[in-house]
Phi, psi and omega in degrees: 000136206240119191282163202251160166333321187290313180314327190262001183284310164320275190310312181285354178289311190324310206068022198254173195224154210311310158304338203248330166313286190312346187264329181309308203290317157311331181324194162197140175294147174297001214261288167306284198112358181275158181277170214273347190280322171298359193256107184292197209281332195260033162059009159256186211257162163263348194114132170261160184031032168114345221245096165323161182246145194243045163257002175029054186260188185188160165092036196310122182275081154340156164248000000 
């Protein structure tokens, strides 16, 4: 996936920088166990790989 123009104008407005993304993301809930990137905007998980997650957690915790 190739990020578009609109995207990298954001993360450069942020000031947050790619790595400090890429570190955000790794994280994992304490709940699922899945990484935070698995999570939508409204902090429940979607799943890994196709396979909803069925611990109905929400509400993400950093560990």
């Amino acid at each position: 996936m190739v990020m578009t123009d609109e995207t990298k104008s954001k993360i450069q407005a942020s000031g947050i920088t790619v790595a400090e993304l890429i570190f955000h993301f790794r994280e994992k809930c304490r709940v699922c166990g899945h990484h935070r990137i698995m999570h939508n905007e409204l902090g429940a998980c979607e799943g890994v790989m196709n396979k909803p997650c069925t611990l109905g957690c929400d509400g993400f915790e950093p560990e």
